[in-house]
C-alpha positions in Angstrom: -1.6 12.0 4.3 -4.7 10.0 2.1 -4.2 6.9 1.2 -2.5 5.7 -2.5 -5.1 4.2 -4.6 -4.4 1.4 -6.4 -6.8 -0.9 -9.2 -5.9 -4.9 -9.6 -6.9 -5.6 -12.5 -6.9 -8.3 -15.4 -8.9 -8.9 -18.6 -8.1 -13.3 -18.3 -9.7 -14.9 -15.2 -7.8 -17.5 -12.9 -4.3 -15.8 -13.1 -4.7 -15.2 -8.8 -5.9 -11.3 -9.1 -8.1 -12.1 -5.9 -5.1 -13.9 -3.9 -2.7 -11.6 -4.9 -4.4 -8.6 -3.8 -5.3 -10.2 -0.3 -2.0 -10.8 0.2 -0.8 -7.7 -0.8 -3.5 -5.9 1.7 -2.5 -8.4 4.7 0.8 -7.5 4.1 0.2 -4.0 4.3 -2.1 -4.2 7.0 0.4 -6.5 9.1 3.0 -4.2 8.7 0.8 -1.2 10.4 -1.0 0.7 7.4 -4.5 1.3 7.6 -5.5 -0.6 4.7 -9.0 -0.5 2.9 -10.2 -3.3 0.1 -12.5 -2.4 -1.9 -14.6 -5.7 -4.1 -15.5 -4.4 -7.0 -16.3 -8.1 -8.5 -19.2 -9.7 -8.9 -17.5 -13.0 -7.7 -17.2 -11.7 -4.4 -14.2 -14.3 -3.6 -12.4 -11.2 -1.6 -15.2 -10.7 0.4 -16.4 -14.3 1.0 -12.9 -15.3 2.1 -12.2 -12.3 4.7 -16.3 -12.7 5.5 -16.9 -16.3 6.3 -14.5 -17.2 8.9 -15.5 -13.9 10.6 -19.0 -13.9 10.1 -20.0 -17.3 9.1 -21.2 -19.2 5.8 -24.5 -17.4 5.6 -23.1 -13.8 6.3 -25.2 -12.7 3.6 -28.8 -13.6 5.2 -28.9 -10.5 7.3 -28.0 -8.3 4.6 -24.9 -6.5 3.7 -24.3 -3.0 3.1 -21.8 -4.1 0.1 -20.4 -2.1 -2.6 -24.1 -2.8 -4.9 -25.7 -0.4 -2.2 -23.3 2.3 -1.8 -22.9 2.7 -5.4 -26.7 3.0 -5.9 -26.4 5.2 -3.0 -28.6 3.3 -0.9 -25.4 3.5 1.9 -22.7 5.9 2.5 -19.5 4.1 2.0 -18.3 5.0 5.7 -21.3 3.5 7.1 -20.5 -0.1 4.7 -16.3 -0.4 5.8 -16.5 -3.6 7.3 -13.9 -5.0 9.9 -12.1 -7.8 9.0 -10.9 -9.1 12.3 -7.2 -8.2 11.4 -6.2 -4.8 12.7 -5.8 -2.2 10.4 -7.4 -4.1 7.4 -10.8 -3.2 6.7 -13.3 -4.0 3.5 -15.6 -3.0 1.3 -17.8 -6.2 0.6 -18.4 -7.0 -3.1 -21.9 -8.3 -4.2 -23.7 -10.7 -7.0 -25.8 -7.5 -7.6 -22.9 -5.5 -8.8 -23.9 -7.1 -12.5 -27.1 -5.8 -12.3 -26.5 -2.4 -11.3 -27.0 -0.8 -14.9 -30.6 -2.3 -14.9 -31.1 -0.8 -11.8 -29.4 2.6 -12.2 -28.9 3.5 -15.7 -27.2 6.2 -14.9 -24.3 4.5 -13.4 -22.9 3.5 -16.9 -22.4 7.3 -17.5 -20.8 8.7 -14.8 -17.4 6.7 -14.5 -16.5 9.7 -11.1 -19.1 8.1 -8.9 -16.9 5.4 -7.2 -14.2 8.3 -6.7 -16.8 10.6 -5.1 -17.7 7.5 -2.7 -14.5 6.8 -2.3 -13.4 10.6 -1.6 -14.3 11.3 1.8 -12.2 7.6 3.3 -9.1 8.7 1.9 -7.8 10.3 5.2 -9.0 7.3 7.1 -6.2 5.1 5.0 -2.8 5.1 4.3 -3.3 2.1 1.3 -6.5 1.3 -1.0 -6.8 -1.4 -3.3 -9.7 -2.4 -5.6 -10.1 -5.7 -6.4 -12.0 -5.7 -10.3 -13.5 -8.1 -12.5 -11.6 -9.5 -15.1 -13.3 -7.9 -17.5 -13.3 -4.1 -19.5 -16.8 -2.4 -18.2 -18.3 0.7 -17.0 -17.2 -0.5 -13.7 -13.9 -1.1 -14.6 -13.7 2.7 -16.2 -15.4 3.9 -12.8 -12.7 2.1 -10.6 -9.5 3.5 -13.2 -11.5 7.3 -12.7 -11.1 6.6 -8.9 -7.5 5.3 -8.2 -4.0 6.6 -9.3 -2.1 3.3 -10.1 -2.8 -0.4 -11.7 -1.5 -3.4 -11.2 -1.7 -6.4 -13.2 -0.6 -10.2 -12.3 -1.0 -11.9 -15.2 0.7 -15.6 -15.4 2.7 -17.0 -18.1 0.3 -18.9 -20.2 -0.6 -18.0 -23.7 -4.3 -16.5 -23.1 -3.0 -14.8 -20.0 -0.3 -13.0 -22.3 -2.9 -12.3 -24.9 -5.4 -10.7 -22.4 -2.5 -8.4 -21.0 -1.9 -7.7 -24.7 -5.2 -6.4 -25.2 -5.0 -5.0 -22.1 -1.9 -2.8 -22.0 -2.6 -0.8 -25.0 -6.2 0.1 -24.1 -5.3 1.7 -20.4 -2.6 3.4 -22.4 -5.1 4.8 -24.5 -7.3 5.7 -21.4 -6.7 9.5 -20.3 -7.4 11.7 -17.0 -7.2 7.9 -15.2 -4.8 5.6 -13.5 -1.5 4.7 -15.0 0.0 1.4 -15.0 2.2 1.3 -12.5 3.5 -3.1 -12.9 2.7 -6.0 -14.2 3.4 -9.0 -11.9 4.2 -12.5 -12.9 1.5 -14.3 -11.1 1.7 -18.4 -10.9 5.2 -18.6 -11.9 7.2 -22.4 -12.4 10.2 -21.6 -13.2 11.4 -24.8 -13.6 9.5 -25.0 -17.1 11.0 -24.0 -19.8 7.7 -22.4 -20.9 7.4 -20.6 -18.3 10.9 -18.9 -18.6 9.9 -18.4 -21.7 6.9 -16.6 -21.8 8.4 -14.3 -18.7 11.5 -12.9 -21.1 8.5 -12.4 -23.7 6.5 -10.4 -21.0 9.7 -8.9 -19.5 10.7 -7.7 -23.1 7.5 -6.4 -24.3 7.2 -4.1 -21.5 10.9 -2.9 -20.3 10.9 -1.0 -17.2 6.9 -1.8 -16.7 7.4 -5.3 -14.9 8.3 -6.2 -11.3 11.4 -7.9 -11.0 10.2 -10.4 -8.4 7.8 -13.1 -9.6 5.4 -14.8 -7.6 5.9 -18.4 -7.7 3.2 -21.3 -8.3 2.7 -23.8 -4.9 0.1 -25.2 -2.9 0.8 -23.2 -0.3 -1.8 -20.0 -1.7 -4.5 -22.7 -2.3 -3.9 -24.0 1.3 -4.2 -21.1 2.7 -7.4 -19.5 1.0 -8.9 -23.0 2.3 -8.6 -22.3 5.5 -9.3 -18.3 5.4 -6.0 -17.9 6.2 -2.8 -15.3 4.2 0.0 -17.4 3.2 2.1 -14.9 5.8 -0.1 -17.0 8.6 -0.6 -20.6 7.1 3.2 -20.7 5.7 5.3 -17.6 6.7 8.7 -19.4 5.6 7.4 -21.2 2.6 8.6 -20.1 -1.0 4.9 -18.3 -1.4 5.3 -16.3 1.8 8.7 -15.1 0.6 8.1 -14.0 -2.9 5.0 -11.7 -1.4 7.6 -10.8 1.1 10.3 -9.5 -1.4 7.3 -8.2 -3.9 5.4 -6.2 -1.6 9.4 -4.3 -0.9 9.6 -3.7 -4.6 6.1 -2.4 -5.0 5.2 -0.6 -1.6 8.8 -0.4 0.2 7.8 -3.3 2.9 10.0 -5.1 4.6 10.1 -8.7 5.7 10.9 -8.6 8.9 7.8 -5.8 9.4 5.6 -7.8 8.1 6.5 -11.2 9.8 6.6 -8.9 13.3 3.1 -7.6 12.7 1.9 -10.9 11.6 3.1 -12.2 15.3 1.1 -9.5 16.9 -1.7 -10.1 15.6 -1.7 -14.1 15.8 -0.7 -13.3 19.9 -3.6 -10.9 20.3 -7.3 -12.4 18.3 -7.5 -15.7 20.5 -9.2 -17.4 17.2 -6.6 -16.9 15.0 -4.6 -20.1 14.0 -1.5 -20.6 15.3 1.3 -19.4 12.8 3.0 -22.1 10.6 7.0 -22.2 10.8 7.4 -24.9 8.5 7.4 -24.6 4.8 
């Protein structure tokens, strides 16, 4: 069967795109699909926090066939998957140069199939892809809705996070012969504000059926765990974090807890650098 495409994407920055979708592939990975990210920002963040521990601070220095290169053909894409050092989660590494890419390929700007003809020939090799975006509206963000199926958006509950999904909404509505919105996902969630609650029912109401049901709340434990390199399933597998990706990734894939925290075992058991797995919230 290929693999299910999927496109993360947001139009506001610093509403936890990057953490959500990591999570969201380690979860899928843990619970034993062949799962392929793909960093389509120029940030990098994805690719610099599954790299470094792996690879080292200066991963870079030696070169990297990254998502810049394949794009501009330099690299076949099957030749660039990178492993991650978790079984069955595998990346394609984002780059600084993927800003530049118009200046160096003008062409790239005008045909939005490229990234689903690259992407074309891995889709046996997976059962899940996700593509990490820029939070932004750009040729590359056209080329990544031409070459996946599904969006979603986490979006938090903050005034310019709402406005960005406002602008946002309408215009992949408007899109055609490309992905569909498939959620929007209440990202950075404190539910003990009234604010919050707030600006959820507003979200919630503006788009019925369109929203996941399970929010993702707001702790340390994300911000602990992307310090150490580490998915909030390994750093803090009973924590409130670890269980709202738990009961989220059911809702949106069909995962279930108990797959995920079993997978997760196996593979802290079996790479002899992995940490040791966190029981305590």
């Amino acid at each position: 069967m290929a693999a299910k495409l999927y496109c993360l994407l947001s139009k506001k920055g610093g509403v936890g795109k990057t953490t959500f979708a990591l999570n969201c592939a380690h979860a899928l990975a843990f619970s034993g699909f062949r799962t392929l990210l793909v960093d389509l920002d120029a940030q990098s963040n994805l690719t610099k926090h599954l790299l470094t521990k792996t690879l080292g601070e200066d991963f870079r220095k030696d070169g990297l066939n990254d998502m810049a290169k394949v794009l501009l053909r330099r690299r076949e894409a099957a030749d660039s998957v990178m492993q991650t050092g978790y079984p069955r989660l595998s990346l394609l590494a984002g780059s600084p140069e993927l800003d530049d890419l118009p200046l160096l390929d003008p062409k790239l700007t005008r045909e939005p199939a490229r990234l689903q003809s690259i992407l074309a020939p891995l889709l046996p090799d997976y059962d899940y892809i996700l593509v990490d975006c820029a939070p932004a509206l750009n040729w590359l963000t056209r080329m990544a809705l031409m070459a996946t199926s599904e969006v979603i958006i986490p979006t938090q509950p903050e005034a310019y996070a709402i406005q960005g999904l406002e602008d946002l909404v309408p215009w992949l509505d408007r899109m055609t012969a490309t992905a569909q919105l498939f959620k929007v996902v209440i990202n950075m969630y404190r539910g003990n504000t009234q604010l919050h609650k707030l600006l959820a029912e507003r979200i919630e109401a503006n788009y019925p059926g369109r929203v996941a049901k399970q929010k993702v709340r707001l702790t340390i434990d994300f911000a602990e765990a992307a310090r150490l390199g580490l998915s909030v399933f390994e750093h803090a597998p009973a924590s409130s974090s670890a269980l709202d990706m738990y009961s989220l990734c059911f809702e949106l894939f069909g995962l279930s807890a108990e797959n995920v925290q079993g997978r997760m075992r196996e593979k802290a058991s079996a790479i002899p650098s992995a940490e040791p797995v966190s029981e305590e919230v």
